[in-house]
Structures are given as structure tokens and as C-alpha cells.
N, C-alpha and C positions, 0 to 999 in steps of 0.2 A: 543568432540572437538567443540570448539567454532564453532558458522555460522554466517557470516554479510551476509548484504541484503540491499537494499536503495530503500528507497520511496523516489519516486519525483512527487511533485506537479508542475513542473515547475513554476516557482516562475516570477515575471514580476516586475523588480525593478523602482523605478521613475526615468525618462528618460528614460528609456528601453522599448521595444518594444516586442510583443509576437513572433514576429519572432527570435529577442534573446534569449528571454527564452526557445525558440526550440532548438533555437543552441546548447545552454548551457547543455540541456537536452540531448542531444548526446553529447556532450564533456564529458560531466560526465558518460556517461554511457560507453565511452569508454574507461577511465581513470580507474571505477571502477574494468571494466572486468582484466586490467593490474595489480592493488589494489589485487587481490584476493578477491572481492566480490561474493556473490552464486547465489542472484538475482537484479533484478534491476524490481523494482514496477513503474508503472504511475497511477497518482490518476486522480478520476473525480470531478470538479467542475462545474458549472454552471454561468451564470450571474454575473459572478467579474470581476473587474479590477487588483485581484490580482495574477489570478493563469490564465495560456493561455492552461492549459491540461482539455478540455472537450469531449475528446474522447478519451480513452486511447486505445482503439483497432486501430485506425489508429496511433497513437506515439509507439506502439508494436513493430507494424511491421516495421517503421523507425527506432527504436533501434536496434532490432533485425538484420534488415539488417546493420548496420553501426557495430556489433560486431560479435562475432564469435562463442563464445564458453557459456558464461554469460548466464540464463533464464531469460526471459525477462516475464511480463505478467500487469497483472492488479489489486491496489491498490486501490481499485477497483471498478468494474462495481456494476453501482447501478441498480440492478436489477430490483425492481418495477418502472422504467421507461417505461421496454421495454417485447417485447415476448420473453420467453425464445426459440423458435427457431429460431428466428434472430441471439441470443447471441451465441447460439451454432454452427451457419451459420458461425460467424464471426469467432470465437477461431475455428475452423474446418477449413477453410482458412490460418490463420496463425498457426498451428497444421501441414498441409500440408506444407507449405512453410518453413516451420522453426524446422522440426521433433527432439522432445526430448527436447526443449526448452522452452515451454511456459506454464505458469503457469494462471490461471484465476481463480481472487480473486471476492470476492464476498460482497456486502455490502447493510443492510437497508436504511442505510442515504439517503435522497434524493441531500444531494451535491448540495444545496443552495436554496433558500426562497420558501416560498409554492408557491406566482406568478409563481416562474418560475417552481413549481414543475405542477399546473396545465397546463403552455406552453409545456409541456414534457411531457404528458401523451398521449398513444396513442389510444385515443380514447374518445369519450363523457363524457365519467366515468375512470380514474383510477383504475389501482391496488389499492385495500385496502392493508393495510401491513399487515392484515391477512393472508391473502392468499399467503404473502412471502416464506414459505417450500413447497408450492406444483408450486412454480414454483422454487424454488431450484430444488424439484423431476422430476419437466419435464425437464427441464435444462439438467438433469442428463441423464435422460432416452433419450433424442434427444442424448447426445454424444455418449453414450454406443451403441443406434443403427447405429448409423452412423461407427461403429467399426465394424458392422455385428452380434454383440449380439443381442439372444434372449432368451428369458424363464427365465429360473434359471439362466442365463448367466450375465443376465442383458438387458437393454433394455427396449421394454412393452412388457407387459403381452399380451395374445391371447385374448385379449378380449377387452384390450385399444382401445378406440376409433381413437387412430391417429396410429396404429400399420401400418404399410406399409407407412407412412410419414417418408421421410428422411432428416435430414443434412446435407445439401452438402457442398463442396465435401466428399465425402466415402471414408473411407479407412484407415488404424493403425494411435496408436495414438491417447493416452488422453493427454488435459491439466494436469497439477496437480491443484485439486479443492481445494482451500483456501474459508474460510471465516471468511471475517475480521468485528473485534467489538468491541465496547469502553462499553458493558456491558454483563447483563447476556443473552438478547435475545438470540444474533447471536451465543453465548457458546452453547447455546440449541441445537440451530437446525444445526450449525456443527458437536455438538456431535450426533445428530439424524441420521444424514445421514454419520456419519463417513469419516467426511472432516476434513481435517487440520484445525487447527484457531489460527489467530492472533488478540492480544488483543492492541488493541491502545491505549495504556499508554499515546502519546501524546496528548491525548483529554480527558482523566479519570483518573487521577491517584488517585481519591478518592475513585474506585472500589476496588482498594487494590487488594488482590491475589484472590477476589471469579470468577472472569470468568473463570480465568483456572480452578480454584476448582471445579466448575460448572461443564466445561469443559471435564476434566477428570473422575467426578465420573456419569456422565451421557452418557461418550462413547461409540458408538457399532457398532462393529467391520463392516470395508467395504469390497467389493472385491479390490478396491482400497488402502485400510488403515485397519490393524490388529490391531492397537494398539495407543493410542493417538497421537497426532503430533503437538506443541503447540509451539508459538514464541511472542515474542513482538515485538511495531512498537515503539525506542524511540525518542525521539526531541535531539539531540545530536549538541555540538561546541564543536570544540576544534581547540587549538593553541599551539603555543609552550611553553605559559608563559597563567595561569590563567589569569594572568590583559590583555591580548590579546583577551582570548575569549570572554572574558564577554566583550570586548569593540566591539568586531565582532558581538557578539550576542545580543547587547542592538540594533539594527537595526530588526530584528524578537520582541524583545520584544513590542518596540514600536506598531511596525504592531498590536500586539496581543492583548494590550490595545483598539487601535483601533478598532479591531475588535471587540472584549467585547462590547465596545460603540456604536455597531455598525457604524462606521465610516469608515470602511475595504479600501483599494484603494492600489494601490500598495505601495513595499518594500520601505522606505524610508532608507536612507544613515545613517551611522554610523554618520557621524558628527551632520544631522536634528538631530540625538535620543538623542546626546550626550547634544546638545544646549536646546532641547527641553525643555518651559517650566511647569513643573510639578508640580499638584499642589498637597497638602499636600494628598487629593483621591486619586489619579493619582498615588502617591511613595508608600502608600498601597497596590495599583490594581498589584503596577509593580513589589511588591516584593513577589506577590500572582504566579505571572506570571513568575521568573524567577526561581520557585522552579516546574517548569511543565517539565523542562527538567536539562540536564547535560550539564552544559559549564564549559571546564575549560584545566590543562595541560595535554597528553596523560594519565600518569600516573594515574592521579585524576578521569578522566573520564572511564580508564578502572576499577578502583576497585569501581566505581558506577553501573556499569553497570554487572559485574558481581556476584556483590551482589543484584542487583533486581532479575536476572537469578535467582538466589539461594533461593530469597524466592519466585520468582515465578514457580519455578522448570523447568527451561529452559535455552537451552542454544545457542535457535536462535534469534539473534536479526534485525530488520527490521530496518535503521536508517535511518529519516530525519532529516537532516540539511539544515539550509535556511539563506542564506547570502547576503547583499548588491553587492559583489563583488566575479564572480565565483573561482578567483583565492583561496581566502579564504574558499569558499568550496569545492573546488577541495583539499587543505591542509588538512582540515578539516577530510573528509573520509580516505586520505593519511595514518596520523597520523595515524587515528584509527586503520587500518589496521596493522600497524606496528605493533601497542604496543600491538593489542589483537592475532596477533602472525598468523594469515588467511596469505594462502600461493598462491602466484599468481596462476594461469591457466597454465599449461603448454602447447603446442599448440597442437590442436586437442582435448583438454580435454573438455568434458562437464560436468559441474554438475549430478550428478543422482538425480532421484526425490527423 
């Protein structure tokens, strides 16, 4: 059976405000849970004016309180920022508050420019991205013990140097461990430690199907995970009518040039993208740009996306959509939901992991 999912970067349109893009960010998340969505992701950015989500562990917990049933989690935390028992502190508080519902994805990016990657390091020196799976491993080992494992259980070992350090709050209750990646790295070391992973098509789609491939043939088995667990993250429009979407979605494109150029700054309007004038580069870059996702009528967009499933061998999809105007992406995941056939929440219902 199919699974939708939605990433959200909350997005910051021109004339809009980050407090809107909060808004919007819970509008949507409360629309999706009604949609029949399984989760709802918040990503981390940094130092832009185009996206107001740089914490996604505080946006969690305001999702998560404003719905009911939905998993909410992270899109995710970029780990070599921070200590991994802060990260574990955090997701164990909302783990606590929010029990069976939260997911905490996991990612190398640093989620924007080295400046600001040196302003966000916590300490003299940085994490090397070397050292990224052995703070996935402690990550892990802070949650496990804060469950009350130890030994063979999971946990640390009797000999670990932080054995009797704990996570608090204590007490049942894992996130589901996700790790998300636009190549082969993060496929590695998911598969290493037997996490879930999603492969973010909206940023690679030159990687073709080797991350899962990766993925799955280098999987081993967790107490967590017996068996692979593999999804894609894609850039998705739709509307009622093809010449609809792609007129909704040339407002992301532009953005996306821009970004290329680096010029990034917020969502401009459907009509700026439409007026816009491009030059003979510019209609090259943009037609490089609108082959990076699926815009078009429900129908159209579902037999794309279940034909990537099919040669990626999956059949979860994680989807963001980014639009000038919420209503249009509030339609947008609507549709999708309809036509790929996801069947609301009933109440009281939660997802299982």
C-alpha cells in the first residue's frame, strides 16, 4: 500500500512574513492529518530569507500539539551541529509528550553556508563529518538508555565511558530513526546501523536508484529494524489541469534558478515568475529545473511517481510542495491524496511505526 508523507521547509513568500510561514506550517499539517498523510517532516535551514524553519524540534512540538493522530518528526536535524545528547534530550521530551508519534530524521547537510556552519558549531573546532556515525552511535545509545536498556539490549556497553549518563526525561519510547540523503554516504551509514532512509530525489535526481541500491544491499539488521525500510523525499505540484501546475509551480522554479545563482531570498509570485525576464541561460537553467520534480494533473503526477517507486523499489513517498499561495498547496497535497488512493485517520488512529 502506498504511504504519503510531507516535508515542509516552511517556506517565506515575498511580502510574507516568518510568522506566516508558521502559520501555514500548521495549516498544512492539520489539513494533511485529515488528507490521510502518515507523516509530516520539518526541515532545518539556516541563515535565509527563504525558509523560517531552523529548529525543527521546537516546530515538532507545535505540530504535534495542534494535530492528533499524524507522526510528526524531523526532516531533518543536522546532526554535526550539535551533541548528540542534547539531540536525544530533545526527541526524549517530545517522545514523552507526544508518545508513538515522533519520528527523528537525521541528516549530513549542514543546512546552509560554511559561515554559518562555523556560527553553529559548538565549540572551538567543529564536528568533522568523519566522525558523523559515531555520533549517529551515541545518538542511539543515549536513546536506548534512556529506555532503561543495557548490554545486549542495547544502550552502552559496561565499559563505555558515559555508561550511567542519562537522557532525560527517562522512560518508554523510541523515536523512529530515519536517515535522510541525496547520495551514497547517508545510504551507508543508515544501512550500518539499521535505520530507515530516505533518499532525496528533490536534490539528486542524477543519483538514479544507487542510494537505495547501496542501501539495501549493505543493510544489517537492528533491534529496531529487521529488514530494510526505504522511501523517497519528492518535489511534487499538482492542480487540476497540467497548464495549472506548472503555472503554480514556475513560482518555485524561479526561486530555484535563483538559488543556483545563488541569489536565494524569498518565494516570489506566480505572476514576478511569469513576467520574468529570461534570458536565452536563464530558459536552459529553467528547463534543467523543472525536470527536478513532478508538476502537473492528479492523474499525470500519480503514474510519475509510482513509476519512480517501481524503479526505486518503494512505495513510501515523502512529498514537498512549495507554492506562492497556501491555498494552492493546501490543493496540491489534497489532490494527491485523492488520486493515490491514502485513506484519512480515523479518530484515535495513529500511524504505526
Amino acid at each position: 500500500m502506498v504511504s504519503l508523507s510531507v516535508l515542509d521547509q516552511s517556506p517565506i513568500r515575498k511580502g510574507g512574513t516568518a510568522a506566516e510561514a508558521f502559520a501555514n506550517t500548521i495549516g498544512l499539517a492539520k489539513a494533511a492529518e485529515g488528507f490521510g498523510y502518515s507523516r509530516y517532516w520539518l526541515a532545518e535551514h539556516h541563515n535565509t530569507f527563504s525558509f523560517a524553519g531552523s529548529a525543527p524540534e521546537v516546530l515538532i512540538a507545535a505540530v504535534a500539539a495542534a494535530t492528533s493522530r499524524i507522526r510528526v518528526g524531523s526532516g531533518g536535524v543536522m546532526l554535526p551541529h550539535y551533541s548528540p545528547l542534547k539531540v536525544a534530550e530533545c526527541f526524549r521530551v517530545l517522545e514523552t509528550l507526544y508518545p508513538g508519534r515522533i519520528d527523528l530524521g537525521l541528516g549530513r547537510a549542514p543546512g546552509g553556508d560554511m559561515r554559518t556552519t562555523r556560527a553553529l558549531q559548538p565549540g572551538p573546532q567543529a564536528y568533522d563529518v568523519g566522525v558523523f556515525p559515531q555520533q549517529v552511535e551515541l545518538l542511539r545509545q543515549f536513546l536506548e538508555d534512556s529506555m532503561g536498556l543495557q548490554g545486549e539490549e542495547g544502550g552502552f556497553p559496561s565499559d563505555h565511558p558515559y555508561r550511567g549518563l542519562h537522557a532525560t526525561p527517562r522512560g518508554p519510547g523510541l523515536p523512529d530513526l530515519w536517515m535522510l540523503g541525496s547520495g551514497g554516504d547517508g545510504a551507508i551509514i543508515a544501512a550500518q546501523y539499521g535505520m530507515a532512509y530516505c533518499f532525496a530525489h528533490f536534490i539528486n535526481q542524477d543519483a538514479g536508484t544507487q542510494p537505495l541500491e547501496i542501501y539495501r544491499r549493505n543493510f544489517r539488521a537492528s533491534r529496531d529494524l529487521a529488514s530494510p525500510r526505504g522511501g523517497i523525499a519528492v518535489s511534487v505540484t499538482v492542480a487540476d489541469t497540467e497548464e495549472e501546475a506548472k503555472r503554480i509551480a514556475s513560482s518555485r522554479n524561479l526561486w530555484v534558478m535563483h538559488l543556483l545563482q545563488n541569489r536565494a531570498g524569498a518565494f516570489p509570485s506566480i505572476e514576478e515568475a511569469l513576467a520574468y525576464p529570461y534570458t536565452d541561460q536563464d530558459s536552459v537553467m529553467l528547463r534543467a529545473i523543472e525536470q527536478r520534480g513532478f508538476a502537473g494533473a492528479p492523474e499525470q503526477v500519480c503514474a510519475k511517481l509510482l513509476a519512480l517507486g517501481e524503479a526505486h523499489g518503494v512505495d513510501d513517498f515523502t512529498i514537498l510542495t512549495i507554492t506562492y499561495d497556501q491555498k494552492d498547496r493546501l490543493r496540491s497535497y489534497e489532490l494527491l491524496a485523492d488520486v493515490m488512493g491514502v485513506t484519512a485517520l480515523r479518530t484515535g488512529e495513529t500511524i504505526s511505526a
